[in-house]
C-alpha positions in Angstrom: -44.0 -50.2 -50.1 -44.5 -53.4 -51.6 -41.8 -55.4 -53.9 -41.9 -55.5 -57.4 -43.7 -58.7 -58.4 -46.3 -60.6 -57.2 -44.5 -63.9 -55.5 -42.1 -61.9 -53.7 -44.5 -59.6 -51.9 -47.2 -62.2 -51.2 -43.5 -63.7 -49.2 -43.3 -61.4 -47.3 -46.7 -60.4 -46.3 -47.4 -64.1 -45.3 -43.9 -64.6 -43.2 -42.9 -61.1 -42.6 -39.8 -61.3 -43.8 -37.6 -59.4 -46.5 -37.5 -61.8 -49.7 -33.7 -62.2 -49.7 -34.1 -64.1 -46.2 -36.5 -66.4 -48.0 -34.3 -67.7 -51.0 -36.1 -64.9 -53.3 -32.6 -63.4 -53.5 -33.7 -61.9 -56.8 -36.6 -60.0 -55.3 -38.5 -59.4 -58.7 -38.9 -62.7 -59.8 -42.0 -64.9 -59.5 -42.0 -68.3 -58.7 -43.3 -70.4 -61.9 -45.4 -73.1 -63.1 -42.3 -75.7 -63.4 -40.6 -74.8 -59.9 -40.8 -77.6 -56.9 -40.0 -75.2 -54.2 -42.0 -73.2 -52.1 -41.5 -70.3 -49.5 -39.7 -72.1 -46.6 -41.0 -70.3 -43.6 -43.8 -70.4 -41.1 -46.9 -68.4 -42.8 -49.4 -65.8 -41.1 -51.9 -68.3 -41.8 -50.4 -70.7 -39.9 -49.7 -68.7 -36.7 -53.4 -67.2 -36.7 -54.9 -71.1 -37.0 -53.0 -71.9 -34.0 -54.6 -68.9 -32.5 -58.3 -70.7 -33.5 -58.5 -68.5 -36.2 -60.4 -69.4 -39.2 -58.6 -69.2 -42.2 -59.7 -68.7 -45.5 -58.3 -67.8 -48.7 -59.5 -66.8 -52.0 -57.8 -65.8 -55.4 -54.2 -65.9 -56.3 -52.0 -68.3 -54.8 -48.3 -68.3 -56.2 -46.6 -69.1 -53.3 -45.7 -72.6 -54.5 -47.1 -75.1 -56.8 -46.8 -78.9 -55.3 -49.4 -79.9 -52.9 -47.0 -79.6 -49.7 -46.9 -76.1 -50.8 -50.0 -75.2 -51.4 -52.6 -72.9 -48.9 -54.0 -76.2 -47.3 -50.8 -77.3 -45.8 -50.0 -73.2 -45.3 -52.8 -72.9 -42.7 -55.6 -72.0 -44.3 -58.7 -74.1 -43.7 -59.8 -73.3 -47.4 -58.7 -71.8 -50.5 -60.9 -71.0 -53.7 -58.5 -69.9 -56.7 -55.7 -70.0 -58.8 -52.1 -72.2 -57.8 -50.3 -70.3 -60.6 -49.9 -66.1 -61.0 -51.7 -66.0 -64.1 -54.9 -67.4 -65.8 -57.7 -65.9 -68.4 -60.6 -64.4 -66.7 -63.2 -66.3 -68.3 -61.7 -69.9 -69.0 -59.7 -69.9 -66.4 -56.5 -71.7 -68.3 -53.0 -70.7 -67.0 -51.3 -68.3 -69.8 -48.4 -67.2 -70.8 -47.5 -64.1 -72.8 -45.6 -65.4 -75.9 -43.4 -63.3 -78.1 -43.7 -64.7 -81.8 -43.3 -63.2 -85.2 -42.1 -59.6 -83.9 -46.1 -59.5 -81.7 -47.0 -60.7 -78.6 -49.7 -63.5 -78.5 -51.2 -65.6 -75.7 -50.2 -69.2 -74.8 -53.5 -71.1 -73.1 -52.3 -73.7 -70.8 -54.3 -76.1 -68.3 -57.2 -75.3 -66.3 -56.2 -73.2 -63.0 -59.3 -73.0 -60.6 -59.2 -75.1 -57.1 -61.6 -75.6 -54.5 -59.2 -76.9 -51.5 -60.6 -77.3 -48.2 -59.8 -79.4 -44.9 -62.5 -81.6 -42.6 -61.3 -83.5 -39.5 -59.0 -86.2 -41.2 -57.8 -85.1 -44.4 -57.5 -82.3 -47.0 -59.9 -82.3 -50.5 -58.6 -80.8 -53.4 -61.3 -80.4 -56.1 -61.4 -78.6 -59.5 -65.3 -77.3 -59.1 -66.2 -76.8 -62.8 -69.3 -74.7 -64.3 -66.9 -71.8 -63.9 -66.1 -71.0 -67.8 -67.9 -68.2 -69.1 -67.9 -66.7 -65.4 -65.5 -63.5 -64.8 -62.8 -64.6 -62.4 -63.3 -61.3 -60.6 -67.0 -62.7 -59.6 -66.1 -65.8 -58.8 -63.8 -64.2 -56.4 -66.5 -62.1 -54.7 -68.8 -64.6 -54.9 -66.7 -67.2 -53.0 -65.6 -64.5 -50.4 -69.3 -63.0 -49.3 -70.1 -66.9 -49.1 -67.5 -67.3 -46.4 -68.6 -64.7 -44.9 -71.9 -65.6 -44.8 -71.3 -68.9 -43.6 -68.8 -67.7 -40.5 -69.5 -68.6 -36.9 -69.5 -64.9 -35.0 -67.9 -66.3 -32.1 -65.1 -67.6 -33.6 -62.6 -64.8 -34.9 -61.9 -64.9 -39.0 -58.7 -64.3 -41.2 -59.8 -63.8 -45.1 -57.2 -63.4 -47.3 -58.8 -62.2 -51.1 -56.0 -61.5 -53.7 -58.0 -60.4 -56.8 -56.3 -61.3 -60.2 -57.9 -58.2 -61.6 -56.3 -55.8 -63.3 -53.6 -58.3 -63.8 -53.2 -59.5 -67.5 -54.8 -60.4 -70.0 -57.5 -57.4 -70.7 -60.3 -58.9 -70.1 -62.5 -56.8 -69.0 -66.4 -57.4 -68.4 -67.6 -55.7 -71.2 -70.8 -54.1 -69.5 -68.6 -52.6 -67.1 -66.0 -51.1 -69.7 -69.4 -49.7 -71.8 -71.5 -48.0 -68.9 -68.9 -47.1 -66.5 -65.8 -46.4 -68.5 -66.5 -45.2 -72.0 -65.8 -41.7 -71.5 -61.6 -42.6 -71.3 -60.4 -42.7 -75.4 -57.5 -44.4 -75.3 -58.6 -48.5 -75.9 -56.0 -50.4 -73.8 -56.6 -48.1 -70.8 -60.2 -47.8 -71.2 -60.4 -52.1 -70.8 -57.6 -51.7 -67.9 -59.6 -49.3 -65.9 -62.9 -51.6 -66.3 -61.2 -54.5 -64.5 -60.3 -52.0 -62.0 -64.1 -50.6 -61.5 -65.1 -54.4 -61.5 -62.8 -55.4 -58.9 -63.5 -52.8 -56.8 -67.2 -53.6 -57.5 -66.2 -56.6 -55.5 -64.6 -54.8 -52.5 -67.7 -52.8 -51.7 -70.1 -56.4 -52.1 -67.3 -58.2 -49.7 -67.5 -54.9 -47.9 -71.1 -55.5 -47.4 -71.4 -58.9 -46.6 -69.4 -58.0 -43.4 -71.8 -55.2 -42.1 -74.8 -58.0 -42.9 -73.1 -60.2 -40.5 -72.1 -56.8 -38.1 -68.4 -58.6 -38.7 -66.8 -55.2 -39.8 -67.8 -54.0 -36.0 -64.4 -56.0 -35.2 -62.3 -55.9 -38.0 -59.7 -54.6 -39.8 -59.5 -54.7 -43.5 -56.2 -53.3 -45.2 -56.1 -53.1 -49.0 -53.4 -53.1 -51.0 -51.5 -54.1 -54.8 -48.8 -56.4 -54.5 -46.7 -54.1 -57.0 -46.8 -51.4 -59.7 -48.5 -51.6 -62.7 -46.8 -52.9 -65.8 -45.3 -50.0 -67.9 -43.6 -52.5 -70.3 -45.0 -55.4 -72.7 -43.5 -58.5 -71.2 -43.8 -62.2 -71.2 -46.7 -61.6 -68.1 -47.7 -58.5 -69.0 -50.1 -56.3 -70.8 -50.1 -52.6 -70.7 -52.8 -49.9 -69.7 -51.8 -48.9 -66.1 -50.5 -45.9 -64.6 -48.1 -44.6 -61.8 -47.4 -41.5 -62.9 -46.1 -39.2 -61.6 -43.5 -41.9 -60.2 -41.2 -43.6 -62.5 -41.4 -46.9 -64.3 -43.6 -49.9 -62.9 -43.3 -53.7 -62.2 -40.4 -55.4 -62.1 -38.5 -52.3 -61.1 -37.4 -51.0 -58.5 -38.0 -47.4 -59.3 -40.7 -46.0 -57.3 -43.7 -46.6 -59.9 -42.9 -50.1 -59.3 -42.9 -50.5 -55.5 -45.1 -47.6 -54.1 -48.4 -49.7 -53.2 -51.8 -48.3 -53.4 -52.7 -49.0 -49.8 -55.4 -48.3 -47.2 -56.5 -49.3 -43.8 -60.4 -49.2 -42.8 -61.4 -50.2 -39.6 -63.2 -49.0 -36.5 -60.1 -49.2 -33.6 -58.8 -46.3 -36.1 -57.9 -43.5 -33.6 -60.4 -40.7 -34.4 -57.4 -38.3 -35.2 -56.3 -40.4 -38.2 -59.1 -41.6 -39.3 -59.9 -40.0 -43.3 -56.0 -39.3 -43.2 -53.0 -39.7 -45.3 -49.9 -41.4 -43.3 -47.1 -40.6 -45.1 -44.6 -42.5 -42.8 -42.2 -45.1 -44.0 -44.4 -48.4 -44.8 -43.5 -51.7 -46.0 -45.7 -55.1 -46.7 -43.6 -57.3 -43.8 -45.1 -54.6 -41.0 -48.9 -56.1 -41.8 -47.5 -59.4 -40.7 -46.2 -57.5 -37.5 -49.4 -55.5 -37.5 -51.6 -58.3 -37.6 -49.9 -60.8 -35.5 -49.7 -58.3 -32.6 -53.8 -57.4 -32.8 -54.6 -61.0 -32.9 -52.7 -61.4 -29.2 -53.8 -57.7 -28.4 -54.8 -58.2 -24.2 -56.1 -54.6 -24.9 -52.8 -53.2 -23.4 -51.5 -51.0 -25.8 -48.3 -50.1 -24.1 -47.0 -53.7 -23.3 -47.8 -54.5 -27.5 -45.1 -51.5 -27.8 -42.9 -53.2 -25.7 -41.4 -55.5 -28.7 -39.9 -53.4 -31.3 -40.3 -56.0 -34.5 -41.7 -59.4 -35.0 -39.2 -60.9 -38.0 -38.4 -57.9 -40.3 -42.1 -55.9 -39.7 -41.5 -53.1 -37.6 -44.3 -51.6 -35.4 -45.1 -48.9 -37.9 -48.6 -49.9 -38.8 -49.6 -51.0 -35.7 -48.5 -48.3 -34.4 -50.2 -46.0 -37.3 -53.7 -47.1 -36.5 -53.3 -46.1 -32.9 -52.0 -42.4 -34.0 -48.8 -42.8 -33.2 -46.0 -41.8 -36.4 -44.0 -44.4 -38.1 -40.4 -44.2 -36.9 -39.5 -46.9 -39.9 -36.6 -44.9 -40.8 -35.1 -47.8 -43.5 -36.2 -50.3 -45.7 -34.4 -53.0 -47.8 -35.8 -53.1 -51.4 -33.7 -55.5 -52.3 -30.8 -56.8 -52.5 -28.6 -60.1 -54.4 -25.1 -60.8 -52.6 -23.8 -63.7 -54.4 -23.6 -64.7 -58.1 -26.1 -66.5 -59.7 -26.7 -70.3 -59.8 -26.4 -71.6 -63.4 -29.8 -72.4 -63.4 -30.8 -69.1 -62.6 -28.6 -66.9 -65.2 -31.4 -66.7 -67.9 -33.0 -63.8 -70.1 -35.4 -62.2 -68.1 -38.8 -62.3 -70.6 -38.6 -59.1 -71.9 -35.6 -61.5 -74.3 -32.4 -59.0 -73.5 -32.0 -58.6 -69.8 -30.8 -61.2 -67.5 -31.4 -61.4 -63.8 -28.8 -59.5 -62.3 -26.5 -60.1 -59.5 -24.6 -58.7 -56.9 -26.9 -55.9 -56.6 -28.4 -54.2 -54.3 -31.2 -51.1 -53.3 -32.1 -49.7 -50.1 -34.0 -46.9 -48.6 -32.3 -44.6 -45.6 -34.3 -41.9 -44.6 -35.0 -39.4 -47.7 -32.0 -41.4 -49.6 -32.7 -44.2 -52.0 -29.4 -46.1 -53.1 -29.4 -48.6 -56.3 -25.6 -50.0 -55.8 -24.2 -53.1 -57.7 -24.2 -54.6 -61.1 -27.5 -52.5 -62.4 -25.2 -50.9 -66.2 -26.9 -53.5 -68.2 -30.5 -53.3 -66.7 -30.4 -49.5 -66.1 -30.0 -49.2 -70.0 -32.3 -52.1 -71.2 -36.0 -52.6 -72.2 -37.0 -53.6 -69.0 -36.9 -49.5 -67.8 -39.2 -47.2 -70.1 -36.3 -44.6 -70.0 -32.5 -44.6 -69.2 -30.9 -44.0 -65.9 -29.5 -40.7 -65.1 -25.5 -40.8 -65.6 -24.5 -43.2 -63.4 -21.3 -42.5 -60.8 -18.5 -45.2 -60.0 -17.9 -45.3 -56.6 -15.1 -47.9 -55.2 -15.7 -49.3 -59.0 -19.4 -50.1 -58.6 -22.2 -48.2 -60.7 -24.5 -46.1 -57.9 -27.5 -44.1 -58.7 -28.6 -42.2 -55.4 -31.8 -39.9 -55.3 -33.0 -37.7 -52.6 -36.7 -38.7 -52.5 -37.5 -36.2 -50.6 -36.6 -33.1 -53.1 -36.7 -35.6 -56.0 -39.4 -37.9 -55.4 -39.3 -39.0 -59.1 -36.1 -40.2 -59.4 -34.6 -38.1 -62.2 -31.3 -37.0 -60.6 -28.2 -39.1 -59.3 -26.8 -37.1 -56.3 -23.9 -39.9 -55.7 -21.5 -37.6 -56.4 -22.8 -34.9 -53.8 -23.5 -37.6 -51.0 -20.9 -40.0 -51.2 -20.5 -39.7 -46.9 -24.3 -41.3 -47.9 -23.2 -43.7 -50.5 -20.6 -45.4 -48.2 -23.3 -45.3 -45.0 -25.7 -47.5 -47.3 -23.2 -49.6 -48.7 -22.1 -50.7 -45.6 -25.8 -51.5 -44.6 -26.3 -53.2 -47.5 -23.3 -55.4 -46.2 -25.0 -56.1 -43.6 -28.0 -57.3 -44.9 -26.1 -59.8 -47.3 -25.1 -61.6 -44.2 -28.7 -62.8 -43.7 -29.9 -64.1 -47.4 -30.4 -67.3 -47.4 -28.0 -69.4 -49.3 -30.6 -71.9 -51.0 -33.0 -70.4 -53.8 -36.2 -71.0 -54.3 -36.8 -68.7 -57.4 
């Protein structure tokens, strides 16, 4: 699992922590251009270059916008990409989706591609140019098999490549959409799957680069999105994606929105997993865990076991690649305690839903539990279909669904399991204990 929205899951992959511990307390918000804050935690990237790690990073950012914030200062010894979560594939201006005169149009804003890297005294920032005209998602690949090609052998390498493809706007390399995906009719998806072929185009070059260099004989490479696709027009967002069969997308929590395509390639894989579905309990903090413990791995498998979590990341992966089950038997999508500052009680950009508060939703075994303030969003544009009929419980709306019989969400049990209801709630209490009380988004 993954959250809903980019800023919030690239949190928690980097510091392995739920967002709500972070000052995301609104889990499915992104930071933007205009906010001075970052993620105030120690990143992966920093622990794995104290470890002589080097670390390199290439794609989106959106993890903070000021330079103290940015991946230079995170860790990372270089960073080729994009500071904000959005920007044109070929131009590479920041954009916005604007809603004017009853259509949605895009806003161009400034320039958006860095070239950040450190020496021995100081930290470069550059903005290389002779990029326009040049599809993002190449520049991307480009920048990452050069790395690659560049690395010292002997010393070990963390690569961190977050693709802006197929995030909005559609723009797709058109030779890609012609020759490898004319045969799908409908326009919008035809253009949407193209940036997916293209991207993962760039995978299989990255992919190779590391065999050139016999790199991928010690290494593991996980892949994942950082969210469902968009369902719903919005202010970020284009359309042409699919979960089905799970319901709605990004900026949900439904399962459309949060189930991550995922995988995990590498040759340590246990020869009775390998080619194999894990369908265990999984979510983005346990690759921090994962990843932390195989960069001290002695080669002692059984004292890495001996710790049961590192932050909020659970053994389950690491544990996974060695054969072993996932015993991850609960996970905290998310969850807001408290009201909202002022400045944070806006429309959310679809124009009628605000962010909501005191709200909560948590998985427990094959129960899933929204619990709070969710009336207004459960019956608003931001959902491509109402909520089953909602159930009261102590006063608060509850929608509860057994995953395991229902794993696309269509009907509330709250009123069958309310033993359940209560046991979640009181988790969710909890949890509230531990968000952090300054936000950062």
């Amino acid at each position: 699992y993954s959250q809903t929205a980019c800023t919030p899951t690239r949190a928690s992959l980097m510091t392995g922590r739920y967002p709500h511990k972070l000052g995301q307390v609104f889990s499915s918000f992104v930071l933007t251009g205009s906010e001075e804050k970052g993620i105030p935690d120690t990143f992966l990237s920093e622990e794995l270059k104290s470890l002589g790690y080097k670390v390199h990073g290439v794609g989106k950012w959106h993890l903070g916008h000021l330079q103290e914030n940015l991946p230079t200062q995170k860790g990372f010894d270089s960073f080729y990409g994009l500071y904000s979560g959005m920007t044109s594939h070929y131009d590479h201006r920041e954009v916005s989706h604007r809603f004017s005169d009853g259509k949605w149009e895009w806003d161009y804003k400034g320039y958006d591609i860095h070239y950040d890297f450190r020496n021995e005294t100081q930290t470069i920032y550059t903005e290389p140019t002779g990029h326009v005209g040049i599809h993002s998602t190449d520049l991307f690949t480009n920048a990452a098999v050069e790395k690659i090609d560049k690395h010292d052998r002997e010393c070990p390498l963390f690569l961190f490549v977050a693709y802006t493809a197929p995030h909005s706007p559609l723009e797709p390399k058109e030779s890609v959409v012609a020759d490898r995906n004319g045969h799908i009719n409908d326009t919008t998806r035809r253009r949407y799957a193209a940036m997916v072929t293209h991207m993962d185009d760039g995978v299989g070059e990255i992919m190779s680069a590391l065999q050139r260099k016999k790199l991928d004989e010690n290494s593991i490479i996980i892949f994942l999105s950082d969210h469902g696709a968009a369902r719903i027009e919005t202010c970020w967002d284009s359309v042409g994606g699919s979960n089905a069969p799970y319901r709605d997308g990004k900026f949900t929590f439904f399962e459309g929105g949060i189930k991550s395509a995922a995988f995990v390639w590498s040759p340590w894989l246990a020869e009775s997993i390998k080619g194999t579905i894990n369908t265990g309990l999984m979510h983005v903090v346990d690759i921090y865990s994962c990843l932390m413990l195989l960069s001290r791995d002695t080669g002692s498998i059984s004292q890495m076991f001996q710790s049961e979590k590192i932050n909020d990341g659970e053994l389950h992966l690491y544990r996974a690649l060695h054969g072993i089950p996932s015993s991850r038997s609960t996970i905290l999508h998310n969850i807001v305690p408290t009201t909202l500052p002022e400045d944070k009680q806006f429309k959310y950009c679809s124009h009628t839903t605000p962010l909501l508060d005191n709200y909560a939703v948590i998985r427990h075994g094959k129960f899933k539990l929204f619990y709070g303030s969710i009336i207004e969003w459960c019956y608003s544009d931001v959902v491509t279909s109402p909520c089953p009929d909602l159930v009261m419980v102590n006063d608060t709306a509850a929608l509860l669904f057994d995953l395991e019989n229902d794993p696309f969400e269509t009907v509330n049990v709250a009123e069958k399991h309310l033993d359940v209801v209560d046991l979640l709630v009181g988790m969710i209490g909890e949890y509230a204990k531990e968000a952090a009380t300054e936000w950062v988004a």
